[in-house]
Backbone bond lengths (Angstrom), bond angles and torsions (degrees), N, CA, C in turn:
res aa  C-N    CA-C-N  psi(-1)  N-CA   C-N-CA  omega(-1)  CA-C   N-CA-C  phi
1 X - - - 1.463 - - 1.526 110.39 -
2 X 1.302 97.31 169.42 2.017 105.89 175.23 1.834 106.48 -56.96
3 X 0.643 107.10 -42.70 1.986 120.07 -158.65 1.974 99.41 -69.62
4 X 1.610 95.02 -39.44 1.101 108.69 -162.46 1.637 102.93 -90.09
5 X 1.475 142.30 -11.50 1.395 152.05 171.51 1.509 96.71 -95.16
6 X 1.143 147.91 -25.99 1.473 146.38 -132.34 1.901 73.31 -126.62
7 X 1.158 142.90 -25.46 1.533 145.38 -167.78 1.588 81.76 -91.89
8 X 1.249 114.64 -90.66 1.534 120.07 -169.18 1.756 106.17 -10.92
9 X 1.630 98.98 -82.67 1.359 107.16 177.06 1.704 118.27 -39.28
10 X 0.847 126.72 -16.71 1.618 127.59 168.89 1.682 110.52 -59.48
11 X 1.619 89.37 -64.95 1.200 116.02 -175.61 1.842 127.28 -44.24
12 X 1.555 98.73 -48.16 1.543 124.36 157.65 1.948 117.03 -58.80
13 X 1.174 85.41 -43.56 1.566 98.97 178.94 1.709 89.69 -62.89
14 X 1.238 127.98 -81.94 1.456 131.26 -160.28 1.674 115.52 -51.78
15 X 1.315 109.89 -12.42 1.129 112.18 -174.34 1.362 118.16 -101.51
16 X 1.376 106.64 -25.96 1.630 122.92 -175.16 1.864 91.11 -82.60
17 X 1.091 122.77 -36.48 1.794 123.05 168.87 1.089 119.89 -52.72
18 X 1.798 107.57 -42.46 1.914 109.21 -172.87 1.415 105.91 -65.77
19 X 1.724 109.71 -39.08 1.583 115.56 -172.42 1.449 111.72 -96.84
20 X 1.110 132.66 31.12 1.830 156.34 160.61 1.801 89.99 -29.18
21 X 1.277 103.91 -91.84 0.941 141.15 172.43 1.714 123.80 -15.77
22 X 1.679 110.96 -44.65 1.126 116.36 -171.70 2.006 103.14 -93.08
23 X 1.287 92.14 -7.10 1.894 97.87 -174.99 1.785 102.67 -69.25
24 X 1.348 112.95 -24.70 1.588 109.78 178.86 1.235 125.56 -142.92
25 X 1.569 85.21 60.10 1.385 104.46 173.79 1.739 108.46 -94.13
26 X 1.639 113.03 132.70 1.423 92.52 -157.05 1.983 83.50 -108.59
27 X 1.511 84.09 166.49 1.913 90.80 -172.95 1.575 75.86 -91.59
28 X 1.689 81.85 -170.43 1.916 126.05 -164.09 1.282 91.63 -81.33
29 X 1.685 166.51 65.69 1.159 133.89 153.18 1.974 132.96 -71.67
30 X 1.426 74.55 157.93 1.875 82.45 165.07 1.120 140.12 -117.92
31 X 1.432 96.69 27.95 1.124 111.00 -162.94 1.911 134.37 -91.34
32 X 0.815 159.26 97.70 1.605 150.69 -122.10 1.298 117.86 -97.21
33 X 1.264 103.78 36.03 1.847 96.96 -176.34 1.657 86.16 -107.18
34 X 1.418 135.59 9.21 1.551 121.52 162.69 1.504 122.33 -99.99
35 X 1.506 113.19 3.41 1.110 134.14 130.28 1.351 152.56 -9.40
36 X 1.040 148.73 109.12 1.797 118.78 -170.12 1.519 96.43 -97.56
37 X 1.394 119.06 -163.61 1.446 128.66 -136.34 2.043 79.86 -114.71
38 X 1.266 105.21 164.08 1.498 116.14 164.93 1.248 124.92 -80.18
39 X 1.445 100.37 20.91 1.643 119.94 173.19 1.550 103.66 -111.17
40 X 1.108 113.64 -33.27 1.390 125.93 -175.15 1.763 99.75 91.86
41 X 1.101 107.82 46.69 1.482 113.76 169.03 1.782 98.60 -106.16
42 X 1.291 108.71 161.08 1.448 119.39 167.56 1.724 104.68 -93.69
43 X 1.585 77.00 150.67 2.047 98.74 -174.73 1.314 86.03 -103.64
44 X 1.664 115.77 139.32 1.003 129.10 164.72 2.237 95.47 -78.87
45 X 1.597 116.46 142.47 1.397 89.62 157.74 1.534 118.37 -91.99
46 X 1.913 98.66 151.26 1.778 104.16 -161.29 1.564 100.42 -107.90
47 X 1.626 117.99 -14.89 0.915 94.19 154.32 2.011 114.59 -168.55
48 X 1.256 111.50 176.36 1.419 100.13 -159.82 1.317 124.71 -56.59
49 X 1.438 121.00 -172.88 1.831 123.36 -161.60 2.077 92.48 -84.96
50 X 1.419 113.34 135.85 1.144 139.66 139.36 1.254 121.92 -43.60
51 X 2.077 105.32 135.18 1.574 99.74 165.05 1.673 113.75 -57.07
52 X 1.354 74.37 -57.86 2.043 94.88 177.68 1.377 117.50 -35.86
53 X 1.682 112.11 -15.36 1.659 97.56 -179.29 1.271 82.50 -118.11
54 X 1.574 159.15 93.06 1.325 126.13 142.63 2.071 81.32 -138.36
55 X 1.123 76.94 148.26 1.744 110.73 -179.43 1.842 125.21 -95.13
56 X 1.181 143.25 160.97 1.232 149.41 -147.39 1.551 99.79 -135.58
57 X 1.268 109.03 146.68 1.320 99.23 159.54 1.687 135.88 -79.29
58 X 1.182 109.29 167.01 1.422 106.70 -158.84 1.966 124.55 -65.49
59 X 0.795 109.61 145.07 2.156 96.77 -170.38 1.231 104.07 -68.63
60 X 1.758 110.90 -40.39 1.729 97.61 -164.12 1.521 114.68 57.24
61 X 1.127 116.46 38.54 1.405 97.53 166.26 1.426 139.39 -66.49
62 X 1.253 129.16 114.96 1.495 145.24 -170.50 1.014 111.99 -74.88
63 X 1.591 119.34 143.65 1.366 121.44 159.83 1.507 119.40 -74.30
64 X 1.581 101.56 132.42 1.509 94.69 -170.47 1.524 97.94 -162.22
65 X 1.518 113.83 158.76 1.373 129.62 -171.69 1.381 126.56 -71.45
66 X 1.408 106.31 -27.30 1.818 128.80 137.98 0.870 112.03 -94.32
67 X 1.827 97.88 163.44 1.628 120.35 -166.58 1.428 87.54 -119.53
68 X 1.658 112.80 132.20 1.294 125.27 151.56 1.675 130.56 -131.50
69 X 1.171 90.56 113.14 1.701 88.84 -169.16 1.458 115.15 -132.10
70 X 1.297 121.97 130.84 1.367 127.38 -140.46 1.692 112.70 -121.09
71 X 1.385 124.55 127.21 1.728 104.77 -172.93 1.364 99.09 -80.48
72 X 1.495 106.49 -179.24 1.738 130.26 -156.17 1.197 88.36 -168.42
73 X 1.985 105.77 113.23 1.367 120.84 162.57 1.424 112.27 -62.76
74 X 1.058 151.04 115.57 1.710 140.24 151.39 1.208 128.36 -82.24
75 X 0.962 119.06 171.01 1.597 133.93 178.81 1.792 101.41 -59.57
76 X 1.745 97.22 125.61 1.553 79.72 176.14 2.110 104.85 114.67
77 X 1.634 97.82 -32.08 1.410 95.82 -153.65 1.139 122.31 84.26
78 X 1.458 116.86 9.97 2.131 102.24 169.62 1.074 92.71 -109.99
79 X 1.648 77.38 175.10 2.300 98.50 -161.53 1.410 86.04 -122.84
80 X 1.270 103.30 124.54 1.514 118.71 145.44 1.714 112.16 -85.05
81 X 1.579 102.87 154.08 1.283 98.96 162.48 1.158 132.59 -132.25
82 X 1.144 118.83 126.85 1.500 120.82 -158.44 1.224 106.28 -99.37
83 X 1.533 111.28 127.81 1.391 131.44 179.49 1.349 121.38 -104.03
84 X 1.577 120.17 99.78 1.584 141.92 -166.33 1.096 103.07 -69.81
85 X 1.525 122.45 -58.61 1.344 123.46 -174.88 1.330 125.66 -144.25
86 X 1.542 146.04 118.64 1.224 124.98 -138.71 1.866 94.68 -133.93
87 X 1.905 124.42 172.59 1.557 100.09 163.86 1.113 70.54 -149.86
88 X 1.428 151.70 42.24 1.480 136.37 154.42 1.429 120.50 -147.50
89 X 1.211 114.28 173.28 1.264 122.17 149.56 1.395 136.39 -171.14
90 X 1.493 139.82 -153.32 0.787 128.72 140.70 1.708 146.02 -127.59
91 X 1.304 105.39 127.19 1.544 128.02 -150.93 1.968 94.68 -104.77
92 X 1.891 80.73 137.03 1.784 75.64 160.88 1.509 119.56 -138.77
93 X 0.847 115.58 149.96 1.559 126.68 -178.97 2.018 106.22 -91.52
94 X 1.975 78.99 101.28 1.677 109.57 -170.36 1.524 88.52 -58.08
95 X 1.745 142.61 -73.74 1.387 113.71 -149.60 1.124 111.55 -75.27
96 X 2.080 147.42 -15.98 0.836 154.12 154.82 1.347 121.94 -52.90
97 X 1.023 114.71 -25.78 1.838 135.55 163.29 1.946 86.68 66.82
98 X 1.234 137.71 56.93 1.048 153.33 155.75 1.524 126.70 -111.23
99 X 1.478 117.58 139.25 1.325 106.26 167.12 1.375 113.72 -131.60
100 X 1.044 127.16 149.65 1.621 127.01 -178.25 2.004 114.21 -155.97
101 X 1.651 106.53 130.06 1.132 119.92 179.80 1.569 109.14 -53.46
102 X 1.470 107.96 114.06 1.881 112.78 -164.03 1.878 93.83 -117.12
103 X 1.105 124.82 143.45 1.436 119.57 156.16 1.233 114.15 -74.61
104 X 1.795 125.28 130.96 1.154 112.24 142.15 1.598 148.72 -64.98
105 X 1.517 109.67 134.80 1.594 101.67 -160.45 1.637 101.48 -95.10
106 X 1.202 106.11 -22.14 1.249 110.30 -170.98 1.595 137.53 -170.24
107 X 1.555 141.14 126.80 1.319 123.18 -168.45 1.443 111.95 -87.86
108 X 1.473 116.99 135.27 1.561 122.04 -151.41 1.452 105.79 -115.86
109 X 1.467 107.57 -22.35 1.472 102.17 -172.85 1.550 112.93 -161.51
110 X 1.171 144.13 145.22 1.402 140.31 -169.45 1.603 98.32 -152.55
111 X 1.388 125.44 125.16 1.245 125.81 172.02 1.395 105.98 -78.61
112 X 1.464 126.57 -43.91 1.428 117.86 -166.43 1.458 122.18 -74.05
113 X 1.773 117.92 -27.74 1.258 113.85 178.79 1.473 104.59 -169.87
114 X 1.481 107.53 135.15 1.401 127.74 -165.50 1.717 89.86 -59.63
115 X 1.203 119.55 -37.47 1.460 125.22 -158.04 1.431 101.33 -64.33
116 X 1.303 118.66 -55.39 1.334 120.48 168.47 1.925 128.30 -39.22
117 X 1.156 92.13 -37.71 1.374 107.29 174.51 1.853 114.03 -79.08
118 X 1.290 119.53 -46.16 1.083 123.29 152.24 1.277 129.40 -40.58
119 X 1.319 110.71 -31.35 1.824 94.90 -162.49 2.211 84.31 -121.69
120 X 0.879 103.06 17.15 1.686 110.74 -176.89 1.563 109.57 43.53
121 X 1.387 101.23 96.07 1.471 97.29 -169.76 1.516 92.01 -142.13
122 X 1.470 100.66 123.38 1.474 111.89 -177.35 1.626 120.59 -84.81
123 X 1.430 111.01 115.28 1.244 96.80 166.38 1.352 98.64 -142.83
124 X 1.754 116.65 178.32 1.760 117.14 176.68 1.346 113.37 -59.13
125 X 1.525 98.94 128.34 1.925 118.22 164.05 1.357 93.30 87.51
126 X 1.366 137.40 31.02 1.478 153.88 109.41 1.960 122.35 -26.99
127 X 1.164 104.33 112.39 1.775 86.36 -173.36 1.851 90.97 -93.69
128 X 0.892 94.68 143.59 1.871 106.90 164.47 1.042 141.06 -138.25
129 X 1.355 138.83 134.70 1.666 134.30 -160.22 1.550 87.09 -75.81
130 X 1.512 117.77 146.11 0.919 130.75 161.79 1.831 130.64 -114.48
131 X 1.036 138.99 150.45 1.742 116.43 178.47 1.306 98.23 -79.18
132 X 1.368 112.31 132.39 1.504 122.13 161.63 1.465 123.47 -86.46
133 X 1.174 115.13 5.17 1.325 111.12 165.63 1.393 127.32 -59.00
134 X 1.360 133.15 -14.75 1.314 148.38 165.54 1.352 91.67 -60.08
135 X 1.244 135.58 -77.84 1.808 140.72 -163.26 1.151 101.59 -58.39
136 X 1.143 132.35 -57.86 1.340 130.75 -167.85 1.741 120.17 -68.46
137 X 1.209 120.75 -22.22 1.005 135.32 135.94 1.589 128.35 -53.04
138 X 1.441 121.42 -67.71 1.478 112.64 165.28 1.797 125.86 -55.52
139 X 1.667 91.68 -21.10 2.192 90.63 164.66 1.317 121.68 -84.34
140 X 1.119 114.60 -22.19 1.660 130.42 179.07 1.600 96.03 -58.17
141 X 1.447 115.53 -61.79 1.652 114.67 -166.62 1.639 100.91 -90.43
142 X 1.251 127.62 -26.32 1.695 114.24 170.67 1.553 116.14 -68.49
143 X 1.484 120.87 -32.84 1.668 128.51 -166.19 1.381 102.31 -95.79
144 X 1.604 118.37 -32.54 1.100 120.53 -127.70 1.788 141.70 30.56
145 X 1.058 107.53 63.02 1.724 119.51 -163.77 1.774 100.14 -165.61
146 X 0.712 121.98 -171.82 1.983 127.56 -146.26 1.486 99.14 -153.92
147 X 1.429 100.01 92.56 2.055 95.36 173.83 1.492 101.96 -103.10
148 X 1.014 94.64 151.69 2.145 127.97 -159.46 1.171 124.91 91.49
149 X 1.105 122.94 27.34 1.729 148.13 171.29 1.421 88.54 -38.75
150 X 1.487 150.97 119.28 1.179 150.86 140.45 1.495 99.73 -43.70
151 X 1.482 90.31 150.32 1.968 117.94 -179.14 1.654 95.24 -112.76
152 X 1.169 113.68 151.99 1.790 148.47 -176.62 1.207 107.38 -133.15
153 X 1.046 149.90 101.44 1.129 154.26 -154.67 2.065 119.02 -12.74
154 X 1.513 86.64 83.06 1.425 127.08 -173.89 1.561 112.81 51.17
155 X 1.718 112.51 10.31 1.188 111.65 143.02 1.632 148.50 -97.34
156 X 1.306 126.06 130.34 1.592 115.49 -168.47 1.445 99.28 -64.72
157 X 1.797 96.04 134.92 1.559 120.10 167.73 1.521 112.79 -66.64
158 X 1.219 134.12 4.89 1.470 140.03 -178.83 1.511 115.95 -177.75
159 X 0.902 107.94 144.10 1.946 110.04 -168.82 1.777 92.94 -79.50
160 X 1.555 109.75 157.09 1.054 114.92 -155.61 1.948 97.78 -98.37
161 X 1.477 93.02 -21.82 1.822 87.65 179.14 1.115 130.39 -71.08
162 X 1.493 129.67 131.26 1.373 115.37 -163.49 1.797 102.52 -103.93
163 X 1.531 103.54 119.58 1.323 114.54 -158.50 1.493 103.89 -101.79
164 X 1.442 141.40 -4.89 1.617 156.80 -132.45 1.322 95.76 -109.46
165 X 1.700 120.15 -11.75 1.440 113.97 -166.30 1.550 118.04 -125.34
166 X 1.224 133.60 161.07 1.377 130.54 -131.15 1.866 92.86 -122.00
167 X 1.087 133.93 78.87 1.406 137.30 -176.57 1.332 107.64 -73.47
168 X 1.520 137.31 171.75 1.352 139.37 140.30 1.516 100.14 -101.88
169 X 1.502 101.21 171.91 1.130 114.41 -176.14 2.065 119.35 -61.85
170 X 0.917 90.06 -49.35 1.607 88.59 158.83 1.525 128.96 -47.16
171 X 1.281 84.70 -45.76 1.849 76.46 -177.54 1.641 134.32 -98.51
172 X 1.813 90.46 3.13 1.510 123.35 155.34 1.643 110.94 -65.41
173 X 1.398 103.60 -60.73 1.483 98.13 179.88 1.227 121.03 -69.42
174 X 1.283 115.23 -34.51 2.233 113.98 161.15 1.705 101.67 -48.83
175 X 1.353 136.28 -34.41 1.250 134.79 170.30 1.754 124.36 -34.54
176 X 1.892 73.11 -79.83 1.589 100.23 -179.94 1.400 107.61 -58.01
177 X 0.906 145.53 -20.12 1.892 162.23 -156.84 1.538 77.57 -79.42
178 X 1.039 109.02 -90.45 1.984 135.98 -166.31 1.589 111.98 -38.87
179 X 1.838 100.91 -45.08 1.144 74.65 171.59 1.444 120.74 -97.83
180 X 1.353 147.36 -5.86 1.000 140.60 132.20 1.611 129.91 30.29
181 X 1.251 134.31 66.80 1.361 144.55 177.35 1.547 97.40 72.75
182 X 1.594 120.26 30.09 1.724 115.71 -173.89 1.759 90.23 -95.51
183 X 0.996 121.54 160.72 1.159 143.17 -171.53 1.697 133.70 -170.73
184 X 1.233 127.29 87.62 1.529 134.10 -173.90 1.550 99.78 -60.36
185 X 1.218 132.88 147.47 1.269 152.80 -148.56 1.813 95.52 -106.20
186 X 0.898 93.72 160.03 2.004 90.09 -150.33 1.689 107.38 -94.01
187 X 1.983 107.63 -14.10 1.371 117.80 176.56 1.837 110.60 -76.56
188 X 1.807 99.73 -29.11 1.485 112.28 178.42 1.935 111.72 -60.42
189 X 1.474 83.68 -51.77 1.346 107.55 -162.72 2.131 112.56 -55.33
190 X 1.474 92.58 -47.68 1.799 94.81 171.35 1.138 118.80 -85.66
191 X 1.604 114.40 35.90 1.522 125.12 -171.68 2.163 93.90 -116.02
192 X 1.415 84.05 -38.28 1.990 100.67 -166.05 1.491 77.53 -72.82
193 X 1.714 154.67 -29.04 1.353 135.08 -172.68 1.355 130.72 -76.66
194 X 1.435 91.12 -27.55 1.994 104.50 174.27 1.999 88.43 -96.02
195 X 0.782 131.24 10.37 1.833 119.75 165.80 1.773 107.06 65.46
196 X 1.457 112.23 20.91 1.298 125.74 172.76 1.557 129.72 -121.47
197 X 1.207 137.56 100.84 1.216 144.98 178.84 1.940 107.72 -72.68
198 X 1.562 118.26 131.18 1.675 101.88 147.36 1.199 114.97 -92.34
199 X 1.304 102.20 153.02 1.372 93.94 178.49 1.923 102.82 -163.06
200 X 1.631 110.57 164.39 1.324 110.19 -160.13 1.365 124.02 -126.40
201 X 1.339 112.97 114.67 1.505 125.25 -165.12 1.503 105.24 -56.96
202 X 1.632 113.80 123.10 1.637 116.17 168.39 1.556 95.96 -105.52
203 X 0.910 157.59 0.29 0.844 157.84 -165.58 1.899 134.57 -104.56
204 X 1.481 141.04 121.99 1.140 116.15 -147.80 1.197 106.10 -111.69
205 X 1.370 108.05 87.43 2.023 118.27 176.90 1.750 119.47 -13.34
206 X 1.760 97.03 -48.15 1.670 87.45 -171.17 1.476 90.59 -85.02
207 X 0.816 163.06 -107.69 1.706 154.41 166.60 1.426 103.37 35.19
208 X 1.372 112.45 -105.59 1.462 107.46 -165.17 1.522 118.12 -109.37
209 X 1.107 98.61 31.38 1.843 94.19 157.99 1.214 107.50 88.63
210 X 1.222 116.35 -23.45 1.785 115.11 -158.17 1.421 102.93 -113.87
211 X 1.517 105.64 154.79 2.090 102.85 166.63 1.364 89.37 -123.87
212 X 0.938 144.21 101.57 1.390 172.42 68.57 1.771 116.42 7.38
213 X 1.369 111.72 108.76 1.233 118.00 165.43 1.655 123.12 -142.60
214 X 1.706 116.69 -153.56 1.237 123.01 165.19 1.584 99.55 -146.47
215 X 1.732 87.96 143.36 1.814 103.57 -175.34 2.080 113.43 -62.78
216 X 1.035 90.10 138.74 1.865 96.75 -162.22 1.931 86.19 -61.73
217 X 1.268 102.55 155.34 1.667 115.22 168.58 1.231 117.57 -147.58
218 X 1.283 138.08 166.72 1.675 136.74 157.85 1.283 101.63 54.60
219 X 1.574 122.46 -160.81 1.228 133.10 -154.10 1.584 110.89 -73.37
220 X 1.040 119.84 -7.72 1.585 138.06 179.20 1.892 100.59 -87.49
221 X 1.115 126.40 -25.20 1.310 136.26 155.32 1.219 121.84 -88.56
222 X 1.326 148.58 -17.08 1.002 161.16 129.08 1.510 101.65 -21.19
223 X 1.823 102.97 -95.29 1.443 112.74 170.27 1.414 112.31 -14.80
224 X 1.500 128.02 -75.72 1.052 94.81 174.20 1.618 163.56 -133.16
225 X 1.365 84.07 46.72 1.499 111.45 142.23 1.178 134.82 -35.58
226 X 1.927 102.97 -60.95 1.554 110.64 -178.78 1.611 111.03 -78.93
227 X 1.489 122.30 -22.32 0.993 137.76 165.03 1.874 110.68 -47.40
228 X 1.032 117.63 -74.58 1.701 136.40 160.84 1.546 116.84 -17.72
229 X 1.453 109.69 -51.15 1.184 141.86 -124.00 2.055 88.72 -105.65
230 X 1.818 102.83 -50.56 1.189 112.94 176.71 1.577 120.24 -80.56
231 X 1.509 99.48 -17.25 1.283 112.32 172.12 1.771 115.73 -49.71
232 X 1.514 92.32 -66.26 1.187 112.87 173.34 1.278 149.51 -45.93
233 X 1.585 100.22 -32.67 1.182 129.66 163.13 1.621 123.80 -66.88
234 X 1.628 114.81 -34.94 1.275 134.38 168.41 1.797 106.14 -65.69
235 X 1.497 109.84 -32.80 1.249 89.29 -165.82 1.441 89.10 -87.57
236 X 1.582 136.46 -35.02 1.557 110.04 -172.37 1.525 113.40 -56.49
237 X 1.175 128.47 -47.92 1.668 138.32 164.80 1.401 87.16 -25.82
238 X 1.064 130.36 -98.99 1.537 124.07 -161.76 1.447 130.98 -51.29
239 X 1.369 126.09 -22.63 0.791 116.31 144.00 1.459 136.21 -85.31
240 X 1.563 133.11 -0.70 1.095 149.81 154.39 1.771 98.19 -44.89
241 X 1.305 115.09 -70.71 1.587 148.21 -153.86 1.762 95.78 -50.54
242 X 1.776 102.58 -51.99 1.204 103.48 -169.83 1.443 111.72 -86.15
243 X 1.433 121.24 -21.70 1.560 110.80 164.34 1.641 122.63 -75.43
244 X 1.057 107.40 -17.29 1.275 118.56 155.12 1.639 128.38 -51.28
245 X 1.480 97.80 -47.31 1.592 97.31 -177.54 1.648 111.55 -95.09
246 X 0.899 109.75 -34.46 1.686 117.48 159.81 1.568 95.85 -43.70
């Protein structure tokens, strides 16, 4: 009937209003035709958005005590895997030419955004404390000797050779060989005493699942150290500044 088409149409009407809203909703692209020209002219766009260019939102992967990492169909049929929340990985120690699965304890430094560092969110070129108990363990049985010996006023509280264990002669002299003019670098070394390594994610969490890096050394540890170091210093100033004016 009339009463009963003139209802419908209400109904369509009220519904096409609630979902207004969802008709221009625009996706994630990556695509560069919103861009201007290398003249600095504007691109008109010539033509519509690509599968191939549209983008995902970001993983944010967190540091956390579980691991959650999730597949992602892609274009093509490959799986990415996206890693939500991660507490390990594996790190290697470049002059030791070793690598070993270390937990992360903590994110220490982020060049791109304090926020990231705040809310511990792992991504590549991330610095992170790592447990060194993995290394210190694999130097104990490669050197035979114990690095992070605490200092007492610039003397070690315990000798570093570990004498408790029963060698043959062969595998004394593979010892003495190794250690032989070997020497750990002294910025590495007061890192194995607090039971914390930095160290730097190459690896891209939302990509492939993993935080994967190598432990910082030499003047590239230095960097950022003093980097860390000035960080820190800015934030007591500011909070000094603001208890002050309060």
């Amino acid at each position: 009937t009339k009463e009963e088409k003139e209802e419908r149409k209400k109904k369509v009407h009220q519904h096409d209003t609630k979902n207004h809203h969802h008709q221009y909703t625009m996706g994630i692209s990556r695509d560069s035709l919103h861009k201007r020209r290398a003249t600095g002219g504007k691109l008109k766009p010539w033509r519509k958005a690509r599968k191939h260019e549209l983008g995902r939102q970001p993983a944010n992967t967190k540091l956390a005590a579980s691991k959650d990492v999730r597949q992602v169909r892609c274009r093509g049929g490959n799986i990415k895997f996206r890693a939500l929340r991660l507490s390990d990985g594996n790190f290697s120690w470049g002059s030791e030419n070793v690598t070993r699965k270390a937990r992360i304890v903590d994110v220490v430094y982020n060049a791109t955004n304090n926020e990231l560092l705040r809310t511990k969110t792992l991504v590549k070129s991330a610095v992170v404390a790592v447990d060194a108990a993995p290394f210190r363990a694999w130097y104990a049985q490669h050197y035979g000797k114990k690095i992070g010996v605490k200092e007492r006023a610039g003397q070690l509280t315990e000798s570093e050779d570990i004498n408790d264990v029963k060698r043959s002669k062969n595998v004394q002299s593979k010892l003495d060989g190794r250690n032989k003019g070997h020497e750990v670098k002294k910025n590495v070394k007061s890192q194995f005493q607090s039971g914390r390594l930095f160290a730097l994610i190459t690896s891209r969490p939302g990509q492939c699942g993993r935080a994967d890096g190598y432990i910082l050394e030499g003047k590239e540890l230095d960097f950022y150290v003093k980097k860390m170091q000035k960080k820190k210093h800015a934030a007591a100033e500011a909070a000094a500044a603001k208890a002050s004016g309060a």
